[in-house]
CHARMM internal coordinates of N, CA and C (Angstrom, degrees):
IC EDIT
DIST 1 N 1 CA 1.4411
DIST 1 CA 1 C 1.5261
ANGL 1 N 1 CA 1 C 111.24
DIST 1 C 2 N 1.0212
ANGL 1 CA 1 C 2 N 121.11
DIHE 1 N 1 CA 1 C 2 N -33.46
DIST 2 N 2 CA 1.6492
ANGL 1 C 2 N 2 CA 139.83
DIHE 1 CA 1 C 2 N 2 CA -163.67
DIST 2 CA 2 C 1.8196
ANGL 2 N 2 CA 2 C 105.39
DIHE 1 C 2 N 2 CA 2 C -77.13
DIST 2 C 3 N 1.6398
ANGL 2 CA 2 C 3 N 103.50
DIHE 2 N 2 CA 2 C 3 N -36.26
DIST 3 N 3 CA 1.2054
ANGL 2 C 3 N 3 CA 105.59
DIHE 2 CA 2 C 3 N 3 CA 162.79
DIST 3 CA 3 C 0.9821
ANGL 3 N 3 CA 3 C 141.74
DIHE 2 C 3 N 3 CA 3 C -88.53
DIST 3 C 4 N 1.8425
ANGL 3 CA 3 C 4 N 103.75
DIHE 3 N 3 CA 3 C 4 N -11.96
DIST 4 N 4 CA 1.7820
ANGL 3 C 4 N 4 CA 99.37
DIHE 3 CA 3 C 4 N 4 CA 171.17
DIST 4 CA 4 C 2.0688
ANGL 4 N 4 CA 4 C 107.73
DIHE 3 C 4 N 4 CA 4 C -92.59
DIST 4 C 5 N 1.1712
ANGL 4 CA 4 C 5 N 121.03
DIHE 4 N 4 CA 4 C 5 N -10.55
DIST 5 N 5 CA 1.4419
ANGL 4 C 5 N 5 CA 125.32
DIHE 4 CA 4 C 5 N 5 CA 166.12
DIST 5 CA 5 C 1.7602
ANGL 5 N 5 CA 5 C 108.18
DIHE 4 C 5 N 5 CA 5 C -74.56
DIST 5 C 6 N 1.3593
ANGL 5 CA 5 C 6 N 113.02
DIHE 5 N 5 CA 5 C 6 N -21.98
DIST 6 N 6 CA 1.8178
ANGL 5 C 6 N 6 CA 114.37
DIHE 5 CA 5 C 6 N 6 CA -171.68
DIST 6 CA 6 C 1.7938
ANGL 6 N 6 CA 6 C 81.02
DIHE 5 C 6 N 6 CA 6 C -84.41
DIST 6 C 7 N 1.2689
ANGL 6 CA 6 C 7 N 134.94
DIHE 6 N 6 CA 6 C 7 N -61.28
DIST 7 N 7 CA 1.3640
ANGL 6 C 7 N 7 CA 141.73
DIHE 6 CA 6 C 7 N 7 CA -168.74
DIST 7 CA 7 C 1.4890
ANGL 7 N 7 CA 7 C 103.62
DIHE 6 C 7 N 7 CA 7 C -46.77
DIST 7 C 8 N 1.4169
ANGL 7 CA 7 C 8 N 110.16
DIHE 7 N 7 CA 7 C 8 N -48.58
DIST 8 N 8 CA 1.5144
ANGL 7 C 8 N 8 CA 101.59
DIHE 7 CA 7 C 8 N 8 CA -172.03
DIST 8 CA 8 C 1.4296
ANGL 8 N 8 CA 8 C 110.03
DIHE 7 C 8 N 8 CA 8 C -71.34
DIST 8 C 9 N 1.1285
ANGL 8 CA 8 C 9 N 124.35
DIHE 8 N 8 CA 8 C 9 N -19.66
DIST 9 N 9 CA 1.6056
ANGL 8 C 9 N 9 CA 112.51
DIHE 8 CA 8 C 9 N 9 CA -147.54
DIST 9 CA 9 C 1.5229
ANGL 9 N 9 CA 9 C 85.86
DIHE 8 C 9 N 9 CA 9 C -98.72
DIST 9 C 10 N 1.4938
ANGL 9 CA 9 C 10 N 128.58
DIHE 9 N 9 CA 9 C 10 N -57.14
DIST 10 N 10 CA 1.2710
ANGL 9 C 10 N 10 CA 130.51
DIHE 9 CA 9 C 10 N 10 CA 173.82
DIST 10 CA 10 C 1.8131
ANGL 10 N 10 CA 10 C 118.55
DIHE 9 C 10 N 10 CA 10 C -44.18
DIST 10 C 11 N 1.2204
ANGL 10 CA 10 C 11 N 111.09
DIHE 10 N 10 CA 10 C 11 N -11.37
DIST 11 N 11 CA 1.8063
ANGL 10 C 11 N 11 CA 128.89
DIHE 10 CA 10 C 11 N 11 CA 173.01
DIST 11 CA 11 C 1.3367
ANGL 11 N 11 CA 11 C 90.05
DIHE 10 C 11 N 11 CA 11 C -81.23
DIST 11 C 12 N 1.1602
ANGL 11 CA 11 C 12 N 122.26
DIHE 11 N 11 CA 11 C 12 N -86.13
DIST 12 N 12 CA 1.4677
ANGL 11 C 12 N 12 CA 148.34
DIHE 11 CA 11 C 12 N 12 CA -157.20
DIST 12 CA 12 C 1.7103
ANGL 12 N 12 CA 12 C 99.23
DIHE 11 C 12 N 12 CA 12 C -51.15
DIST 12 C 13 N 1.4610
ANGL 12 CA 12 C 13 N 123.23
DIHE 12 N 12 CA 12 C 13 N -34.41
DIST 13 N 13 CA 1.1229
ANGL 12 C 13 N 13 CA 126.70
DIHE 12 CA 12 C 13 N 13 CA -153.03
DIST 13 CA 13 C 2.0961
ANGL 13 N 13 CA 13 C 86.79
DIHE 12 C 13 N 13 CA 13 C -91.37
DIST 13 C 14 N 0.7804
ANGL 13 CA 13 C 14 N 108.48
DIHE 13 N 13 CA 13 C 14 N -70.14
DIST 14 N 14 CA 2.0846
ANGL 13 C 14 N 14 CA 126.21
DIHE 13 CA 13 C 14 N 14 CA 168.62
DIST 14 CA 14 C 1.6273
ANGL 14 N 14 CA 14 C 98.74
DIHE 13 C 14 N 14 CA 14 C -41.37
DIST 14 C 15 N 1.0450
ANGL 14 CA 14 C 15 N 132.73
DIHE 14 N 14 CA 14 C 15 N -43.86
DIST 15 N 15 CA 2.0771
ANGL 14 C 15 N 15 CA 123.82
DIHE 14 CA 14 C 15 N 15 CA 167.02
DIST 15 CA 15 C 1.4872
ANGL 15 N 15 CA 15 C 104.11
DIHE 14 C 15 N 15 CA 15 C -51.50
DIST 15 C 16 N 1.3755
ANGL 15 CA 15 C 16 N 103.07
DIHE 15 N 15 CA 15 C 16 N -69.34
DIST 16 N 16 CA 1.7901
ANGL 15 C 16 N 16 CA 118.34
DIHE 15 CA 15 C 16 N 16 CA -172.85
DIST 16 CA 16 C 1.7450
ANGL 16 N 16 CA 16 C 99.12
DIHE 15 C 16 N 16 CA 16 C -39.94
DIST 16 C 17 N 1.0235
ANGL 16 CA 16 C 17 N 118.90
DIHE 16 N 16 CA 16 C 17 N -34.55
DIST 17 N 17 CA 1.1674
ANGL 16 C 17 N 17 CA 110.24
DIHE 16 CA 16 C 17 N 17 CA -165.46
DIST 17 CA 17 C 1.7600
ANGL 17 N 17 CA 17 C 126.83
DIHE 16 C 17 N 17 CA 17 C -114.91
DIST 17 C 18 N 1.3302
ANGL 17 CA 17 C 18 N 98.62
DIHE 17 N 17 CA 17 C 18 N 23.82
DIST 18 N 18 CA 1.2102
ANGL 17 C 18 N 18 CA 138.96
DIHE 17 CA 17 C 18 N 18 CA -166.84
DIST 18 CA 18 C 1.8205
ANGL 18 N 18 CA 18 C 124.19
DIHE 17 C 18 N 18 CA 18 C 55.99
DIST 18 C 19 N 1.2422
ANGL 18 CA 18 C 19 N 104.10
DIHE 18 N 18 CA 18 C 19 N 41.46
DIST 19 N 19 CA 1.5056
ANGL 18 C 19 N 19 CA 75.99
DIHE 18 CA 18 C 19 N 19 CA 173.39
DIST 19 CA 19 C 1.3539
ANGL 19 N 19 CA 19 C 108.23
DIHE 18 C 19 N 19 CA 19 C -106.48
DIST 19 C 20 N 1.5498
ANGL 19 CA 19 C 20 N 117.79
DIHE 19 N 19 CA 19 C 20 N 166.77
DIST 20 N 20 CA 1.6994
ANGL 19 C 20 N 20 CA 123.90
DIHE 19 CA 19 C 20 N 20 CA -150.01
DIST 20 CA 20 C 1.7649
ANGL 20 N 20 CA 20 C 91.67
DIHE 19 C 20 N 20 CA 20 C -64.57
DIST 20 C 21 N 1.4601
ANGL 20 CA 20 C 21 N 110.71
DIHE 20 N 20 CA 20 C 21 N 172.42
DIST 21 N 21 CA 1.7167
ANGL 20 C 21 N 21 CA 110.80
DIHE 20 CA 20 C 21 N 21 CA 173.75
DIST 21 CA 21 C 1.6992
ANGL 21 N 21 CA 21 C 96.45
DIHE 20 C 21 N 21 CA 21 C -62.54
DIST 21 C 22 N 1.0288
ANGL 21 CA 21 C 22 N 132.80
DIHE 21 N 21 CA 21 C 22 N -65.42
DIST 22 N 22 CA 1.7198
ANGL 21 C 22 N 22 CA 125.73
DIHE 21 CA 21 C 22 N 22 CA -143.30
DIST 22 CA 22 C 1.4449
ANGL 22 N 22 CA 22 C 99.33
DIHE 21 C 22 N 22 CA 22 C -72.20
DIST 22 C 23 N 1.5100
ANGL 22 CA 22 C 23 N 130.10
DIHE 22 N 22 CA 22 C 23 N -26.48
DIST 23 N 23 CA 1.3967
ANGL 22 C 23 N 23 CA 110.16
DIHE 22 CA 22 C 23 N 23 CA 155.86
DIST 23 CA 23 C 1.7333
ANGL 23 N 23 CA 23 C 142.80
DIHE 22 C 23 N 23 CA 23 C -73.69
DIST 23 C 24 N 1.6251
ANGL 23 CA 23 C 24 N 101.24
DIHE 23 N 23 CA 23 C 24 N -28.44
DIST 24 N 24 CA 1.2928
ANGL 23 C 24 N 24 CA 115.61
DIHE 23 CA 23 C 24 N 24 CA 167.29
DIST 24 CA 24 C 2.0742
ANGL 24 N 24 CA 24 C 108.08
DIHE 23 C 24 N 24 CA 24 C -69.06
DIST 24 C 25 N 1.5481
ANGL 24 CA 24 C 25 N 110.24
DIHE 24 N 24 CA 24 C 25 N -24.14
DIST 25 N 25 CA 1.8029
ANGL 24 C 25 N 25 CA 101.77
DIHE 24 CA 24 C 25 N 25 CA 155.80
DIST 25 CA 25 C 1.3024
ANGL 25 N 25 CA 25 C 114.16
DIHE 24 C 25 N 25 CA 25 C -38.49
DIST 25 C 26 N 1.4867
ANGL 25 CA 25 C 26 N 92.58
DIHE 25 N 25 CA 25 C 26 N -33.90
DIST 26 N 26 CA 2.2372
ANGL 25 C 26 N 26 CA 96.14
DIHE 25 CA 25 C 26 N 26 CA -136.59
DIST 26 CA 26 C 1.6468
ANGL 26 N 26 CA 26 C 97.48
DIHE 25 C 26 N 26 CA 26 C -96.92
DIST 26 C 27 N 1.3524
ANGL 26 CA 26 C 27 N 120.50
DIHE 26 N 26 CA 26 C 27 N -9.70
DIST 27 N 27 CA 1.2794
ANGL 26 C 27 N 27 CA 121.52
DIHE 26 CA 26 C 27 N 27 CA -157.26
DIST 27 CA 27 C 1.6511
ANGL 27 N 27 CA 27 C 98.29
DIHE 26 C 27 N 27 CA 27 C -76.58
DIST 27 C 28 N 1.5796
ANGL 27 CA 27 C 28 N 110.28
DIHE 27 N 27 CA 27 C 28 N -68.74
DIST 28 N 28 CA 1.6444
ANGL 27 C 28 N 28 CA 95.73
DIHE 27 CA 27 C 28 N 28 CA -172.72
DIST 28 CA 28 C 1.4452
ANGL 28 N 28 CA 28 C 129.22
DIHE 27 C 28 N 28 CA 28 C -54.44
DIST 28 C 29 N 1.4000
ANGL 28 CA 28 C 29 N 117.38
DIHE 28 N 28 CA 28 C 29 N -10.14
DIST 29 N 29 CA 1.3209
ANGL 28 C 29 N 29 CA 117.86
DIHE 28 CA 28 C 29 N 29 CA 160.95
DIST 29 CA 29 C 1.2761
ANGL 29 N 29 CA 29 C 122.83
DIHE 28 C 29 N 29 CA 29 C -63.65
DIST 29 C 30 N 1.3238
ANGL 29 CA 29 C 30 N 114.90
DIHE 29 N 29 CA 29 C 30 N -39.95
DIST 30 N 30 CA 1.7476
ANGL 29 C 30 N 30 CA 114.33
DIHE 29 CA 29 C 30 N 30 CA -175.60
DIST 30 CA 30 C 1.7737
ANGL 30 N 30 CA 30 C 102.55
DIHE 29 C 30 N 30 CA 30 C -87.97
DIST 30 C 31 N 1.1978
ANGL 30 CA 30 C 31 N 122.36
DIHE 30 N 30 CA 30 C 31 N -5.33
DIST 31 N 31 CA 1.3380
ANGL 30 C 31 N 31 CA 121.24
DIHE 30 CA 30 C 31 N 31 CA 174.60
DIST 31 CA 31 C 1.5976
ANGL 31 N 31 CA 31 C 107.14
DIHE 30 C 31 N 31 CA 31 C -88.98
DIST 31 C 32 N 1.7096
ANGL 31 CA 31 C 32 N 117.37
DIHE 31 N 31 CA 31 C 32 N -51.03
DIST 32 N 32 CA 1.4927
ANGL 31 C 32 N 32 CA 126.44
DIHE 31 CA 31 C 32 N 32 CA 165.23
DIST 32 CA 32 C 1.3573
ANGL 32 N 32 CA 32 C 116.88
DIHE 31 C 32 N 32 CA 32 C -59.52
DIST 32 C 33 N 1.5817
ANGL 32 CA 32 C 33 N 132.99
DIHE 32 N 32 CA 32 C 33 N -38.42
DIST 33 N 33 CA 1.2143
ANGL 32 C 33 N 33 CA 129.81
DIHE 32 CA 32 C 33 N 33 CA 161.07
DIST 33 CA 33 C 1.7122
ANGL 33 N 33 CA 33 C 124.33
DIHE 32 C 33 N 33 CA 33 C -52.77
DIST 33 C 34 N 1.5313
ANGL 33 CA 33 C 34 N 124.19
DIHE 33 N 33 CA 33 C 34 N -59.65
DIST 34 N 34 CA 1.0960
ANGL 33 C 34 N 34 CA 144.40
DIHE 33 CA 33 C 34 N 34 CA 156.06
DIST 34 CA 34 C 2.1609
ANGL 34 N 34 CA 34 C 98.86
DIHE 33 C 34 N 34 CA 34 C -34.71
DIST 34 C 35 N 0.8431
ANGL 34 CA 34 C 35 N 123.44
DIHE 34 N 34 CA 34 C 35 N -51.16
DIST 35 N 35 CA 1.5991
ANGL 34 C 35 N 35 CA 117.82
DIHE 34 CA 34 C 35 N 35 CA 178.52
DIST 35 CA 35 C 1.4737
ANGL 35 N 35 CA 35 C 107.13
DIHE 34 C 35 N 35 CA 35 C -78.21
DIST 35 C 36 N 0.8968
ANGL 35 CA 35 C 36 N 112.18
DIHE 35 N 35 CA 35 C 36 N -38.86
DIST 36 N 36 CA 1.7710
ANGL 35 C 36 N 36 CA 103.86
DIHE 35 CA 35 C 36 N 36 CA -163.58
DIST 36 CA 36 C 2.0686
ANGL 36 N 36 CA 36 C 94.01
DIHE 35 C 36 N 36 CA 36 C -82.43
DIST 36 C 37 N 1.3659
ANGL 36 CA 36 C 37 N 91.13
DIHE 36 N 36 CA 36 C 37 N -47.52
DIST 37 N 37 CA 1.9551
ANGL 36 C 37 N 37 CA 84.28
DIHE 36 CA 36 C 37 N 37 CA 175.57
DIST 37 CA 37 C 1.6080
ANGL 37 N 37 CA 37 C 111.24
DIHE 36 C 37 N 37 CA 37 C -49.40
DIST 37 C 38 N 1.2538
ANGL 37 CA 37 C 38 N 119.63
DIHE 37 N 37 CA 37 C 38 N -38.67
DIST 38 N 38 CA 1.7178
ANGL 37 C 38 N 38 CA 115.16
DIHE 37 CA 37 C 38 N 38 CA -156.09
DIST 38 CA 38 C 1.8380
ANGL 38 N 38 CA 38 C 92.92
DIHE 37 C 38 N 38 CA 38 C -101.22
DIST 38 C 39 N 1.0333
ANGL 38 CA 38 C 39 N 122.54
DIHE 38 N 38 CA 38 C 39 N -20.03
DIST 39 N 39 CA 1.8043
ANGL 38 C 39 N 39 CA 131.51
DIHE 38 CA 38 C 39 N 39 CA 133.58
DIST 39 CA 39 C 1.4041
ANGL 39 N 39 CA 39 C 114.41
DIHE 38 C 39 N 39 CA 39 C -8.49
DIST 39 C 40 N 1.7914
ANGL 39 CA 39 C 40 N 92.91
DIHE 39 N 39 CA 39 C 40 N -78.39
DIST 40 N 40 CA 1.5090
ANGL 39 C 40 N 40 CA 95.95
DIHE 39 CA 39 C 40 N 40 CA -152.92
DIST 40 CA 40 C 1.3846
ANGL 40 N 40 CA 40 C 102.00
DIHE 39 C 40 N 40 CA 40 C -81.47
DIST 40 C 41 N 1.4330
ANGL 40 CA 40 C 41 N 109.42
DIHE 40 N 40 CA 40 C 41 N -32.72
DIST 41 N 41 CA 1.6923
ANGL 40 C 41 N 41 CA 114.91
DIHE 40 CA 40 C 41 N 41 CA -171.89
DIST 41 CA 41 C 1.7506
ANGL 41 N 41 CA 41 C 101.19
DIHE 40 C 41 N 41 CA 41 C -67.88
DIST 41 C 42 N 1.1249
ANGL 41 CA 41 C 42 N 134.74
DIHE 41 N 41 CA 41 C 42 N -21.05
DIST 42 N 42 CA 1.7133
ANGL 41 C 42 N 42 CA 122.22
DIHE 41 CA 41 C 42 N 42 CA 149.34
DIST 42 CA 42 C 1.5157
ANGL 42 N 42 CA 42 C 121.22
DIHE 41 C 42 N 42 CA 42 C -87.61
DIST 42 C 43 N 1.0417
ANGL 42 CA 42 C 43 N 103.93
DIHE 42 N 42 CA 42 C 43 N -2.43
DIST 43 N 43 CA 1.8736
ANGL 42 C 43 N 43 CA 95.10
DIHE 42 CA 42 C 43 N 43 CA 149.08
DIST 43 CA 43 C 1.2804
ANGL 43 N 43 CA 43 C 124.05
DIHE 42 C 43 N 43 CA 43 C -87.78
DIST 43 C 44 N 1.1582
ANGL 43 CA 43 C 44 N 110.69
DIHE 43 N 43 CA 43 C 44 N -45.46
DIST 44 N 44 CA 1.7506
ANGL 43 C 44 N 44 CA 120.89
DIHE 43 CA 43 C 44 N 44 CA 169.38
DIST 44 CA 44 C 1.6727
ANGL 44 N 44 CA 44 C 113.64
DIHE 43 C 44 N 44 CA 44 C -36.02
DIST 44 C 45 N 1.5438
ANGL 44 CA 44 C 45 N 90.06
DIHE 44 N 44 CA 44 C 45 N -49.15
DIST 45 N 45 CA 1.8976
ANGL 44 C 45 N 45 CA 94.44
DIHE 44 CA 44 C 45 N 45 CA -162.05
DIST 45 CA 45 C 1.7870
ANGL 45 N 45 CA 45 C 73.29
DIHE 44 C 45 N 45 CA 45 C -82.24
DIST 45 C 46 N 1.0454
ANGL 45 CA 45 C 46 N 129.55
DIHE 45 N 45 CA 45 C 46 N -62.56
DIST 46 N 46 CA 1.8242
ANGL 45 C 46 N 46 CA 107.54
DIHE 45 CA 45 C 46 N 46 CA -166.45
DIST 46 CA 46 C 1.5538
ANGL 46 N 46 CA 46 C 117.20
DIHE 45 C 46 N 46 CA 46 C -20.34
DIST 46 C 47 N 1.6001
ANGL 46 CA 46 C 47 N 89.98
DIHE 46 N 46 CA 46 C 47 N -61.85
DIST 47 N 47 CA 1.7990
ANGL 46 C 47 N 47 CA 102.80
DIHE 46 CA 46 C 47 N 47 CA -177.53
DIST 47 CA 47 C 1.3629
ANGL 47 N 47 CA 47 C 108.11
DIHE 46 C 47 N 47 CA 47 C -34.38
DIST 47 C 48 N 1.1580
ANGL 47 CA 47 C 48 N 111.55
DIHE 47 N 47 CA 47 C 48 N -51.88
DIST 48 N 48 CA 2.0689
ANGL 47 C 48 N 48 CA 126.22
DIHE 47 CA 47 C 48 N 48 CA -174.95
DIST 48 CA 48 C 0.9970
ANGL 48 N 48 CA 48 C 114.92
DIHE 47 C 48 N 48 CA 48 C -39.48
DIST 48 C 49 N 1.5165
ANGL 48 CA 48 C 49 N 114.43
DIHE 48 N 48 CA 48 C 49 N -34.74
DIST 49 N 49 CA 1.3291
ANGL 48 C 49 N 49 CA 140.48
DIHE 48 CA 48 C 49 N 49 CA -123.10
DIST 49 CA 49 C 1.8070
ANGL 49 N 49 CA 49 C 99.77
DIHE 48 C 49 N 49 CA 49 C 19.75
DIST 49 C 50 N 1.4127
ANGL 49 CA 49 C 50 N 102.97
DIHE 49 N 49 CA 49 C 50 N 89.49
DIST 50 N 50 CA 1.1577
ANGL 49 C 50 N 50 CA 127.70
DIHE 49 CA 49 C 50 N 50 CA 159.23
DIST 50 CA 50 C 1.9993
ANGL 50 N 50 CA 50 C 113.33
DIHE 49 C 50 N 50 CA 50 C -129.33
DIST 50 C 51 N 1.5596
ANGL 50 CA 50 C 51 N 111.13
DIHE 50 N 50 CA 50 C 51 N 149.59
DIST 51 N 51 CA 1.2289
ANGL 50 C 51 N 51 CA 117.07
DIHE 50 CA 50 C 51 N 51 CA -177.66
DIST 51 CA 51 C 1.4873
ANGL 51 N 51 CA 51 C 126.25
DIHE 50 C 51 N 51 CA 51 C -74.50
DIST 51 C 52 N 1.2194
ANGL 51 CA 51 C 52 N 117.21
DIHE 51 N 51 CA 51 C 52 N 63.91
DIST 52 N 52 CA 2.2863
ANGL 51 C 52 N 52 CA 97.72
DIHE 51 CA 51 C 52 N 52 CA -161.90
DIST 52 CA 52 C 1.0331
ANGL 52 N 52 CA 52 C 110.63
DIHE 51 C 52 N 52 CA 52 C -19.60
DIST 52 C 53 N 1.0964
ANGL 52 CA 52 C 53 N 99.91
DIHE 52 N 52 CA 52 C 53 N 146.19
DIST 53 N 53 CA 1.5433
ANGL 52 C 53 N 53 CA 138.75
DIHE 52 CA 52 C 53 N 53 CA 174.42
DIST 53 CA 53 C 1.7889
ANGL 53 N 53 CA 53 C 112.13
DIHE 52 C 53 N 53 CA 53 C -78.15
DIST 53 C 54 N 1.1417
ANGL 53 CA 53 C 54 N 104.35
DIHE 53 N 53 CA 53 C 54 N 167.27
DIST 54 N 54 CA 1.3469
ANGL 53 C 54 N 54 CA 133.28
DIHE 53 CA 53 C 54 N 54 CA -152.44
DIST 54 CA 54 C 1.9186
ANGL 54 N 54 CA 54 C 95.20
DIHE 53 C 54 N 54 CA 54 C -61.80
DIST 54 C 55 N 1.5929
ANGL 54 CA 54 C 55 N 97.96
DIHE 54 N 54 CA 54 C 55 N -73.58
DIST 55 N 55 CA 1.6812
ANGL 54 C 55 N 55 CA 95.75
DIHE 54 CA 54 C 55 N 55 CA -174.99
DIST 55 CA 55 C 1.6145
ANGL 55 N 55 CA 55 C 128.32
DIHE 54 C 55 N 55 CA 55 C -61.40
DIST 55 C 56 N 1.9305
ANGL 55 CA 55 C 56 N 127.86
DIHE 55 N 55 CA 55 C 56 N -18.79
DIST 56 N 56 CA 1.0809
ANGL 55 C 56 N 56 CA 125.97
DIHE 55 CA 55 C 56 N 56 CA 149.54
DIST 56 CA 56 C 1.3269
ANGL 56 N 56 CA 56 C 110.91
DIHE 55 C 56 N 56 CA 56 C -51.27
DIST 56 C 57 N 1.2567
ANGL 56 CA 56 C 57 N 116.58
DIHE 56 N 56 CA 56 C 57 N -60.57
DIST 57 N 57 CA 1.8495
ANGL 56 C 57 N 57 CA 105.54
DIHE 56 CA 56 C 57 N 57 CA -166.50
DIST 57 CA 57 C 1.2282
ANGL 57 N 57 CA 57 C 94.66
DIHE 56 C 57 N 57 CA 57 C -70.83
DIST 57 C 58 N 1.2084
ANGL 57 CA 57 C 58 N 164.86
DIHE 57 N 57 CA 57 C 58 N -11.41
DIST 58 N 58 CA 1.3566
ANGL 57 C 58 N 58 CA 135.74
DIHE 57 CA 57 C 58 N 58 CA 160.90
DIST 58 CA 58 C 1.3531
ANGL 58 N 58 CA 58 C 112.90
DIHE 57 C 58 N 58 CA 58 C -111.58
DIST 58 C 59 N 1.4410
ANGL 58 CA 58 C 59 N 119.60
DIHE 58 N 58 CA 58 C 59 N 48.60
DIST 59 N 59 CA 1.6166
ANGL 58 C 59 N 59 CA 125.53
DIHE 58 CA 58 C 59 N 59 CA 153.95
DIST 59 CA 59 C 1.3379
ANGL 59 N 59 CA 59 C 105.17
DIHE 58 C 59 N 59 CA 59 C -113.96
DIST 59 C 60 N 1.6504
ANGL 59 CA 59 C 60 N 107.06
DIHE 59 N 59 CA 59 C 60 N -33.67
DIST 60 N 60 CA 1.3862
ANGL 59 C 60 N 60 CA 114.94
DIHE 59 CA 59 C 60 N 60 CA 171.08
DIST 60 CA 60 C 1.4852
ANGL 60 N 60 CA 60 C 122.79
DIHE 59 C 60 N 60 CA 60 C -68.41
DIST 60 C 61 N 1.1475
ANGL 60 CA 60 C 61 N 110.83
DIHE 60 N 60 CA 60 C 61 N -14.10
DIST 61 N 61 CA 1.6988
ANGL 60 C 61 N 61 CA 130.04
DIHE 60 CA 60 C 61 N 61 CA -176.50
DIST 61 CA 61 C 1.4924
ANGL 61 N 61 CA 61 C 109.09
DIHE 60 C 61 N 61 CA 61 C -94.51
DIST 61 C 62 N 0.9534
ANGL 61 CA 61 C 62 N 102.91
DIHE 61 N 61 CA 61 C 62 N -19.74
DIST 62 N 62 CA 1.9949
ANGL 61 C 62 N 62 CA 110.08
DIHE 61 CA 61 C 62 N 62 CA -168.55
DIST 62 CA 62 C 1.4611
ANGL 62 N 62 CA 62 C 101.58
DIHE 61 C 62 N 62 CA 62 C -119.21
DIST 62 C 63 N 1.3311
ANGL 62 CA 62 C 63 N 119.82
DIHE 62 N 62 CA 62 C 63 N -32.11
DIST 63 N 63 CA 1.5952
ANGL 62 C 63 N 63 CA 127.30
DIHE 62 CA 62 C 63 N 63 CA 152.42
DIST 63 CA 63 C 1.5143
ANGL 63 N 63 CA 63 C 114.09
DIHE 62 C 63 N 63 CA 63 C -37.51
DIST 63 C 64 N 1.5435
ANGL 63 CA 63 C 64 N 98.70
DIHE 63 N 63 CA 63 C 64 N -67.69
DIST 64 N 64 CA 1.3615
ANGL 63 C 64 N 64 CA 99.81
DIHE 63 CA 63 C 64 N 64 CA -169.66
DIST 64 CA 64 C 1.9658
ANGL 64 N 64 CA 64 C 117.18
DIHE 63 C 64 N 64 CA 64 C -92.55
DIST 64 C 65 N 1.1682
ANGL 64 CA 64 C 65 N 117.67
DIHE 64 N 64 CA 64 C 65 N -5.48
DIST 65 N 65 CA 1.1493
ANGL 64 C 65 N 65 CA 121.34
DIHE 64 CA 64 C 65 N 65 CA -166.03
DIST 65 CA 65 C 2.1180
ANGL 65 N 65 CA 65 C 98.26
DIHE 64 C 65 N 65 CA 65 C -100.56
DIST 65 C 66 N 1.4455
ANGL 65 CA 65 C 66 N 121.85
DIHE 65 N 65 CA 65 C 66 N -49.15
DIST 66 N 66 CA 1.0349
ANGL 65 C 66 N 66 CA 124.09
DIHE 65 CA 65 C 66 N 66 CA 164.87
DIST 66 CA 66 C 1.1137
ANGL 66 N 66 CA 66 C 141.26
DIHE 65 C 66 N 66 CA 66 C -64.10
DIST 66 C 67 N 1.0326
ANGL 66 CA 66 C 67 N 156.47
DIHE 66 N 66 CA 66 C 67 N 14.17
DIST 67 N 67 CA 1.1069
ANGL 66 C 67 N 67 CA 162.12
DIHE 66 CA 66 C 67 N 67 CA 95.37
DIST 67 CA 67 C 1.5327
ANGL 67 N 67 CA 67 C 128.84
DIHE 66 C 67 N 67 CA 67 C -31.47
DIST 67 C 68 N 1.3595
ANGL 67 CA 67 C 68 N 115.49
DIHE 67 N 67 CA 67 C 68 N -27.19
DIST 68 N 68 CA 1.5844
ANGL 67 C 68 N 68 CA 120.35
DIHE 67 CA 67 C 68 N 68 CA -164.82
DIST 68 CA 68 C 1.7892
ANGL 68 N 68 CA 68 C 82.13
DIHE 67 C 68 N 68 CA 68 C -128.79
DIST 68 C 69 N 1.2278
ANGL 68 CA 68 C 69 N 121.89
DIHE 68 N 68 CA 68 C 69 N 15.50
DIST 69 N 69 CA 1.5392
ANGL 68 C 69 N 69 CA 104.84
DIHE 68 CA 68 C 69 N 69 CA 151.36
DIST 69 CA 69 C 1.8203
ANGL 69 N 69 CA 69 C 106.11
DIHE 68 C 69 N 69 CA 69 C -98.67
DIST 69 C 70 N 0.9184
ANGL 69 CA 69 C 70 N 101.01
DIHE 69 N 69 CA 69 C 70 N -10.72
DIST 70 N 70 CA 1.7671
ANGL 69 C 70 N 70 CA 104.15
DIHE 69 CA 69 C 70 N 70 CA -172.24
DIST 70 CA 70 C 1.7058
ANGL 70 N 70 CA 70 C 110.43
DIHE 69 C 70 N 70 CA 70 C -103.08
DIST 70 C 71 N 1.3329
ANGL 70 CA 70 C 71 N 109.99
DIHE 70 N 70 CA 70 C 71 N 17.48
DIST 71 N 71 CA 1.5883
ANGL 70 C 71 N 71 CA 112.38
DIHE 70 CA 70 C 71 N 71 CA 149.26
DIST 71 CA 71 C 1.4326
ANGL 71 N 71 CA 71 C 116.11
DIHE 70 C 71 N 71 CA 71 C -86.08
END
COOR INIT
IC SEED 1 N 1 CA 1 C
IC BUILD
């Protein structure tokens, strides 16, 4: 349920702000893809016990922080 209300709002949020319908489809995927990849790649290095690196924590930071600056 949590993912079809995150889908809508990130749709709804990309119209308001003009982009055409078939790209505002495509948008929460590359925003949910971009989080869940830089996700797993700091669990992975956890497992290592290794420290993530620089570009996961800030895909995960711009993943989750951009989108909810543009409401």
């Amino acid at each position: 349920m949590s993912a079809v209300v995150s889908y809508s709002h990130m749709y709804a949020l990309a119209l308001r702000h003009g982009e055409p319908e078939w790209r505002a489809a495509l948008s929460p995927f590359s925003v949910g893809g971009m989080i869940v990849g830089a996700s797993m790649t700091l669990l992975g290095d956890a497992r290592h016990g290794r420290r993530g690196g620089l570009l996961p924590w800030t895909l995960l930071a711009l993943g989750t922080i951009c989108p909810t600056m543009l409401c």
